[in-house]
C-alpha positions, 0 to 999 in steps of 0.5 A: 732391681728397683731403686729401693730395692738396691739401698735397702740390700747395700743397707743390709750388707753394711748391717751385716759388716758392721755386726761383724766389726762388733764381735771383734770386741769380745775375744770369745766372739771375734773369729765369728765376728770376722767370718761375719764381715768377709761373708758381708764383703762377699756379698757385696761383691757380687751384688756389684758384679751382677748389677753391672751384669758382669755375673757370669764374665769368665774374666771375673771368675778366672781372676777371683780364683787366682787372687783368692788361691795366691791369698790362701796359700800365702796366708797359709804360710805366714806364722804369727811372728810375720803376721804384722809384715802381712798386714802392712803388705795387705793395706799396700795391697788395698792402696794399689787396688784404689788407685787402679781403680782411680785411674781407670775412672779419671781416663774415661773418655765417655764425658760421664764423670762428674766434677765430684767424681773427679776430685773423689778420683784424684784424692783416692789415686794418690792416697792409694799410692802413698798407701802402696808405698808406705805399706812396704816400707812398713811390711820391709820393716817388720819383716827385717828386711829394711832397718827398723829404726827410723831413717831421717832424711837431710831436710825431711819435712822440708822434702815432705812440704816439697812433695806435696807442693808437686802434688797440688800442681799435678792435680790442677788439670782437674780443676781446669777440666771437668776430666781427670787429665790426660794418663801422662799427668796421672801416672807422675800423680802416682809416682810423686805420692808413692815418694811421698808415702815412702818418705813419711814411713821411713822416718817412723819405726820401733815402739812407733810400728802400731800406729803406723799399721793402724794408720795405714789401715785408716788411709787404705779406707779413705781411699777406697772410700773416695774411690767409692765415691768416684764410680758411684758405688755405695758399698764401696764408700760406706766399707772404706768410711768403715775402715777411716774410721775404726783406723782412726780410731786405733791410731788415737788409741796407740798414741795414747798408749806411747803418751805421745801426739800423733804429730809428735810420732809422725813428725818426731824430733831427735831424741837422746840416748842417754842411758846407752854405752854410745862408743860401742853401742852396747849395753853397760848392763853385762848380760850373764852368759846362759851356759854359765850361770843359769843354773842358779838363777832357774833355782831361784826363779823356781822357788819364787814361783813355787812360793807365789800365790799370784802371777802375772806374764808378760809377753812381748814381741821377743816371745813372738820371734822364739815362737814361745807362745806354745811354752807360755802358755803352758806355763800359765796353764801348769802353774794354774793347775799348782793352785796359782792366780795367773793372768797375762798383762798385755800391752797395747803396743806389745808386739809389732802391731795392735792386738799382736799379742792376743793374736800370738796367744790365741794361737796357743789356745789361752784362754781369753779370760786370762788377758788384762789390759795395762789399764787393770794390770798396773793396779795389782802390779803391788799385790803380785808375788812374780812377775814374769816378763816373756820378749818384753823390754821397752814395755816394762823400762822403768826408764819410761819413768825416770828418764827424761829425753828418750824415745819412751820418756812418759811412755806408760808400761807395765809396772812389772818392777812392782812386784815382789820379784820379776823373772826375765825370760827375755835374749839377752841384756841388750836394749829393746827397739828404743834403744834404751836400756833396761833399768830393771835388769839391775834391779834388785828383785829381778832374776835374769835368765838370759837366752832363748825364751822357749828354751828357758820357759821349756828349763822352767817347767821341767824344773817345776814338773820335776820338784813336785815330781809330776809327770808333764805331758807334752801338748798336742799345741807343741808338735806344730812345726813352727815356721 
């Protein structure tokens, strides 16, 4: 292939996987948009096996295979409570590749790599492995493995300063010689930055989990951007800058969404608890046994909607982990069918990542026309006749408001207190991962059906079916086995 030829086909991938990046922007178009990009990186693939003339290397064939059959059959069998834990693995996963890569180019012995290569080499080595590690602490985390809360280390960012100092004194062979430095030196690089990547996520956890993830997909592009760089490849760079960028740019997004500085999320200080009962760590808001008393409070919640003309659903991440989607939808559905304006209000960091929500309603076939942003729904919050909350608690404390001195103090959420009554599909009475407790459960338009939200969402609908003696029919979306 000529010159030309070659920068005209990596321009026409690039084309390609940025058209595909696009559709993701309207959810009518979004899983288009996404076979669109994997077929670009396909491509891209093998237009860098057959230009190195590795096309028909058994090796090549052999180890797409196996990767490609590990990835579906894991894909296969992560439900959507575990995609965010997915996701972290996968970025780790996109570090490990980087700086493999990376070391591979900087132990060359054939004298071809330049001085650029090897700066772009080292920088992609130990972004890639802070990456790695900091992936995992993330996927340990939302997979429950690993606390959830932050962990602060004794002297945290002096340790980090610390790690970055060795840092700089193990890249100065790369410097001094227009190699990448003898293997030895390498392998302590990618040992040191992988501390150093554990260190900084450890800190980071509860409402702060989608910057994280979406910081974390930024640096795995950087350093397959820099990797790009060091072995020349053009696709490479231009994919990884790609993901910098569109990685940047949600972590700039989820900050302002939590009303808090990057650095104030990374580099956070202590915060109070004032609102939590500290001797026993329990909440000073009694959570109503089910059993006991929802009898009650369901024909409450039932003749409030029945009554209402507009409603709003409010779904967090407590609906994702009782794999309530299917009910909840449903419930939109019904009540649409009764006559009644519903929409779901979707909180940017609804969920344990960016979009977790669309994703978890998306599965339970909403529809996409449905979804408002927090931006839209807060304004007809007043005008709203019900609310119902669905696994939501940190998203809808007033205490966002009205205290001061807690993790989600000028955090902006969803004004679900505005309405004229509220119905709390959420576990139980207890905190959400701020560990601030929920004003609103005091609140005198509230009704509260503690316990299961599958199971109460599943109560409300009979209720409703059954007072305006309608048969309801059990989708075909609620015989999926959940896992």
């Amino acid at each position: 292939m000529t010159n030309l030829l070659n920068v005209l086909l990596d321009l026409s991938v690039v084309a390609l996987f940025l058209g595909g990046v696009a559709q993701f922007r309207n959810l009518h178009r979004a899983r288009f948009g996404n076979l669109t990009a994997a077929f670009a990186l396909i491509c891209s693939v093998l237009l860098v096996l057959y230009r190195h003339g590795i096309l028909d290397s058994a090796y090549v064939a052999v180890a797409s295979l196996a990767g490609c059959s590990l990835g579906w059959w894991i894909a296969a069998r992560v439900n959507m409570v575990q995609i965010p834990a997915m996701v972290a693995f996968q970025h780790g996963a996109g570090g490990v590749a980087a700086f493999l890569v990376a070391y591979r180019e900087l132990t060359r012995t054939d004298g071809s790599l330049t001085a650029l290569g090897a700066w772009s080499g080292h920088l992609g080595l130990i972004i890639g492995a802070a990456t790695f590690s900091g992936s995992m602490i993330a996927s340990g985390k939302l997979a429950n493995h690993l606390q959830q809360t932050p962990v602060t280390l004794p002297a945290h960012n002096a340790t980090l300063l610390a790690l970055l100092g060795v840092i700089g004194l193990l890249c100065l062979p790369a410097a001094i010689t227009p190699g990448g430095g003898s293997a030895s030196i390498l392998v302590a690089l990618i040992l040191v930055s992988m501390v150093l990547g554990g260190i900084f996520a450890v800190r980071i956890g509860g409402a702060d989990m989608p910057v994280l993830i979406s910081f974390l997909n930024a640096t795995a592009g950087l350093a397959a951007a820099f990797c790009g760089v060091s072995i020349g490849n053009r696709l490479l760079a231009a994919c990884g800058a790609t993901v910098v960028a569109s990685g940047s740019i949600l972590t700039h997004q989820m900050c302002l969404a939590m009303n808090r500085p990057l650095a104030q999320v990374f580099l956070p200080r202590s915060t109070k608890h004032p609102e939590r009962n500290a001797a026993r760590g329990t909440p000073s808001i009694p959570a109503p046994q089910p059993d006991a008393s929802q009898g009650g409070s369901l024909s409450m919640a039932v003749g409030v909607v029945k009554r209402a003309t507009t409603i709003m659903i409010i779904p967090g991440y407590g609906m994702a982990q009782a794999q309530a989607q299917f009910e909840t939808v449903w419930l939109a559905n019904r009540l649409r069918e009764m006559g009644k304006q519903v929409k779901f209000a979707i909180h940017p960091i609804a969920g344990r990542m960016p979009g977790h929500m669309h994703v978890v309603l998306a599965e339970a076939e909403a529809d996409p026309d449905m979804l408002v942003d927090i931006r839209d729904a807060n304004p007809e919050f007043q005008r709203t006749d019900v609310a119902v909350i669905v696994g939501a608690c940190d998203v809808v404390n007033p205490a966002a408001i009205g205290a001061t001195g807690t993790p989600i103090s000028g955090m902006p959420i969803l004004k679900a207190h505005e309405a004229h009554h509220v119905i709390v599909c959420n576990l139980d009475g207890r905190p959400g991962y701020s560990g601030v407790e929920n004003s609103l459960y005091a609140a005198p338009n509230a009704i509260l059906l503690f316990g299961d939200a599958r199971a109460t969402l599943q109560r409300l609908i009979g209720r409703l079916a059954a007072e305006d003696a309608v048969p309801i029919k059990q989708p075909e979306s609620m015989s999926f086995h959940r896992r």
